[in-house]
BAFI-3210 file (N, C-alpha, C; in Angstrom, 3 decimals, decimal comma, padded with zeros to 6 digits):
// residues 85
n [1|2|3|4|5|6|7|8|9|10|11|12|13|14|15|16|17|18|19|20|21|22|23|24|25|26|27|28|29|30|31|32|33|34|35|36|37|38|39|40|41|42|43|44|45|46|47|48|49|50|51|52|53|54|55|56|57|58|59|60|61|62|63|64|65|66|67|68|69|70|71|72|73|74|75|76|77|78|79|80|81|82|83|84|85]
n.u [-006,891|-009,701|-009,471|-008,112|-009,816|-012,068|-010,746|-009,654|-012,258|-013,395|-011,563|-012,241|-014,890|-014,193|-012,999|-015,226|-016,564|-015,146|-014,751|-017,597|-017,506|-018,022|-016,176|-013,725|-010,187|-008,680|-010,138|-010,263|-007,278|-007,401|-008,809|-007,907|-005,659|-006,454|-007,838|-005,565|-004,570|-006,048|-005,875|-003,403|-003,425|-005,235|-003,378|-001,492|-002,406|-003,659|-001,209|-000,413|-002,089|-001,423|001,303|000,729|-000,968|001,129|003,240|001,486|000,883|003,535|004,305|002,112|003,169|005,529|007,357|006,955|007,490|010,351|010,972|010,422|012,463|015,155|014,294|015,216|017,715|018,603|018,478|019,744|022,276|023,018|022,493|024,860|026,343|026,668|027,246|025,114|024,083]
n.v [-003,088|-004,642|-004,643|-006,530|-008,615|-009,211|-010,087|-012,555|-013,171|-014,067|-015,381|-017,864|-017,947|-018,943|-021,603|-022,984|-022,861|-024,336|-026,872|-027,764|-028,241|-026,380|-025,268|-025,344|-026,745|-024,998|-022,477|-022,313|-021,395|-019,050|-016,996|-017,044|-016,020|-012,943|-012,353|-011,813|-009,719|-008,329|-007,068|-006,630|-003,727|-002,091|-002,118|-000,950|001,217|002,050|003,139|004,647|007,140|007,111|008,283|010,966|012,103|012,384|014,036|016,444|016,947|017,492|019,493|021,286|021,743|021,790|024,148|024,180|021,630|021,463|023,237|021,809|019,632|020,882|021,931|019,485|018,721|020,563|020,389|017,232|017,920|019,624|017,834|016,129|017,565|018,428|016,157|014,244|012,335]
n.w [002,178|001,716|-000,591|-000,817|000,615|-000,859|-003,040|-001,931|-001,645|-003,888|-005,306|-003,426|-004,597|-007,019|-006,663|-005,426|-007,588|-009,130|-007,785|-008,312|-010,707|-012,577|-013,553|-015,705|-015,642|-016,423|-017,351|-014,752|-014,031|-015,459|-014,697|-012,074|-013,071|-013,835|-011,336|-009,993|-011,553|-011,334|-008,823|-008,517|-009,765|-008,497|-006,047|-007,150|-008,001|-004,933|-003,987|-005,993|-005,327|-002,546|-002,821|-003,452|-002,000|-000,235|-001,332|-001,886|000,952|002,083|000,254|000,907|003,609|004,055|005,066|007,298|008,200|007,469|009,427|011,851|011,464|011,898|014,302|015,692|014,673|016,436|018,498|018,986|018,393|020,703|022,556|022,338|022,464|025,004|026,220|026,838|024,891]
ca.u [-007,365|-010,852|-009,592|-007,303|-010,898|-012,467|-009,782|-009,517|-013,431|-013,655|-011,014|-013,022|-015,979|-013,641|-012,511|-016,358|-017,347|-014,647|-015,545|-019,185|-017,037|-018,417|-015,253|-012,462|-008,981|-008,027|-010,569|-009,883|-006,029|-007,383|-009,841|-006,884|-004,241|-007,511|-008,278|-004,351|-003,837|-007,189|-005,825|-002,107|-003,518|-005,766|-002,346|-000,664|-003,679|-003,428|000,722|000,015|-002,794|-000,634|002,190|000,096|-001,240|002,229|003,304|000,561|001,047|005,150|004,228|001,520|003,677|006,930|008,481|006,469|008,150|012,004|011,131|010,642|013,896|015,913|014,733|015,610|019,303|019,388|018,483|020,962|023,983|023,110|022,782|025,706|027,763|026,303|027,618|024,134|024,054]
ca.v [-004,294|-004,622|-005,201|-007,937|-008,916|-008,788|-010,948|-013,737|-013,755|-014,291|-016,638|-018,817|-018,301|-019,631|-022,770|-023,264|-023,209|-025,343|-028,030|-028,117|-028,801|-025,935|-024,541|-026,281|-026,365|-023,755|-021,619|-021,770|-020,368|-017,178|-016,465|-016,598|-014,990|-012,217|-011,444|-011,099|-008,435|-007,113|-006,890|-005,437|-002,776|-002,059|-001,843|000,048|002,696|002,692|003,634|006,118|008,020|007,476|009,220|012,010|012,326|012,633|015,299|017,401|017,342|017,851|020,783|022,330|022,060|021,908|024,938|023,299|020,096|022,024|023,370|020,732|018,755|021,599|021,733|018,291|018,098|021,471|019,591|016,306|018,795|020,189|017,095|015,506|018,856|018,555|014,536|013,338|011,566]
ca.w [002,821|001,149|-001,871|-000,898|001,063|-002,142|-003,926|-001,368|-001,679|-005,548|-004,863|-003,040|-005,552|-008,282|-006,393|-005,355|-009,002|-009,604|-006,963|-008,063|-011,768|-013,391|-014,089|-016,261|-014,547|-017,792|-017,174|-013,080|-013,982|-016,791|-013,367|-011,008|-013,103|-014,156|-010,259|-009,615|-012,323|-010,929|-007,258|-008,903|-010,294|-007,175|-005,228|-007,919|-007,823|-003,601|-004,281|-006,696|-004,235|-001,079|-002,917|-004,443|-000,846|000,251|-001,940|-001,338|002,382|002,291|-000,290|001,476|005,163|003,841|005,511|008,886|008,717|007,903|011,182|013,032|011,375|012,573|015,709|016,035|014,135|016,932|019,510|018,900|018,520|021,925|023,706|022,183|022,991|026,585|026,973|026,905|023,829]
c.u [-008,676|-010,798|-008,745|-008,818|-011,427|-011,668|-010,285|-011,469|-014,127|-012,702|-011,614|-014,285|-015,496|-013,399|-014,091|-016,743|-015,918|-014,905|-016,903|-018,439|-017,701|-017,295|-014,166|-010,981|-008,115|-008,784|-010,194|-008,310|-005,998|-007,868|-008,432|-006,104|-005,230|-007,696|-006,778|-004,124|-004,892|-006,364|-004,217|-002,723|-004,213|-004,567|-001,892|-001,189|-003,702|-001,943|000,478|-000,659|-002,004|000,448|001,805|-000,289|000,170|002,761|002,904|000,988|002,128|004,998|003,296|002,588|004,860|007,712|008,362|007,897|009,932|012,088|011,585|012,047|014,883|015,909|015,544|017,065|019,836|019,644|019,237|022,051|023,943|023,378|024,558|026,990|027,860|026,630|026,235|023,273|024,896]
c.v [-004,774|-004,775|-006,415|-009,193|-009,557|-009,979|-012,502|-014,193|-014,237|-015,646|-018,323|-019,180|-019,287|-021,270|-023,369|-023,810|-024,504|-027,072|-028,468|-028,518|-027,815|-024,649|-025,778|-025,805|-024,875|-022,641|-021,038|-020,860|-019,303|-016,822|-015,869|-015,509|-013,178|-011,598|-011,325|-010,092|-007,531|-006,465|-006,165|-004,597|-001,778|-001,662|-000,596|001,533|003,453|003,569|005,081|007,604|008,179|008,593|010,547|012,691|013,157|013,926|016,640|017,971|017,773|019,321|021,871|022,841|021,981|022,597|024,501|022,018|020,465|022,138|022,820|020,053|019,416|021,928|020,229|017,988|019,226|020,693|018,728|017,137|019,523|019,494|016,405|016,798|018,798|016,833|013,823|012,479|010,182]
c.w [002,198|-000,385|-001,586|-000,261|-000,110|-003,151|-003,756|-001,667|-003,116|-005,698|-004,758|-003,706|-006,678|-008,234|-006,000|-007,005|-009,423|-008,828|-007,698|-009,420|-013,007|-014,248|-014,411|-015,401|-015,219|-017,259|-015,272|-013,286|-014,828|-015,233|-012,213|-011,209|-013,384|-012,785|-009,748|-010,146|-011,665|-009,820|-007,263|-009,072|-009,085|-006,570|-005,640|-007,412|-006,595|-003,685|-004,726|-005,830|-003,301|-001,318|-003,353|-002,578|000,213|-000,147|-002,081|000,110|002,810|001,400|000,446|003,373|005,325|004,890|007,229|009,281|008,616|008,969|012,094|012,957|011,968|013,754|016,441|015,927|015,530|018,537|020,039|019,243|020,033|022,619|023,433|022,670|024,467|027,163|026,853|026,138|023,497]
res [x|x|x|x|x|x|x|x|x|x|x|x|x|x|x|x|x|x|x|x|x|x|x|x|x|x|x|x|x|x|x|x|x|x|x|x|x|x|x|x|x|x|x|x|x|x|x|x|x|x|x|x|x|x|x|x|x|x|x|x|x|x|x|x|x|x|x|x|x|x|x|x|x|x|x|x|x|x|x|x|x|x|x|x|x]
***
């Protein structure tokens, strides 16, 4: 969020400088397409952490979280054996 913050607020610097005419309409679309690749890569970078994050936490608690799925698939098959599914 803070980088999309961050975006939208450079944004508005760009279209400022362009109002006041100190930016050409050429130079306003390198600026634009320049803070989009910024604000991809930014995303990209959150993706690659979240999944790294992810990986970590399914590897360190792995045999945790089997657990739990099995109590759960044990759980379903009970109720559904018992009508209450």
């Amino acid at each position: 969020m803070g980088a999309t913050r961050d975006y939208w607020r450079k944004l508005d610097a760009v279209e400022a400088a362009y109002q006041r005419d100190e930016l050409t309409i050429e130079e306003v679309n390198a600026e634009v397409k320049a803070l989009m690749a910024e604000l991809g890569q930014t995303r990209r970078q959150l993706l690659r952490d979240l999944w790294a994050i992810a990986q970590t936490f399914v590897n360190q608690q792995g045999e945790a979280l089997a657990g739990v799925a099995a109590l759960g698939v044990l759980a379903y098959v009970w109720l559904v054996a018992n009508g209450q599914a």
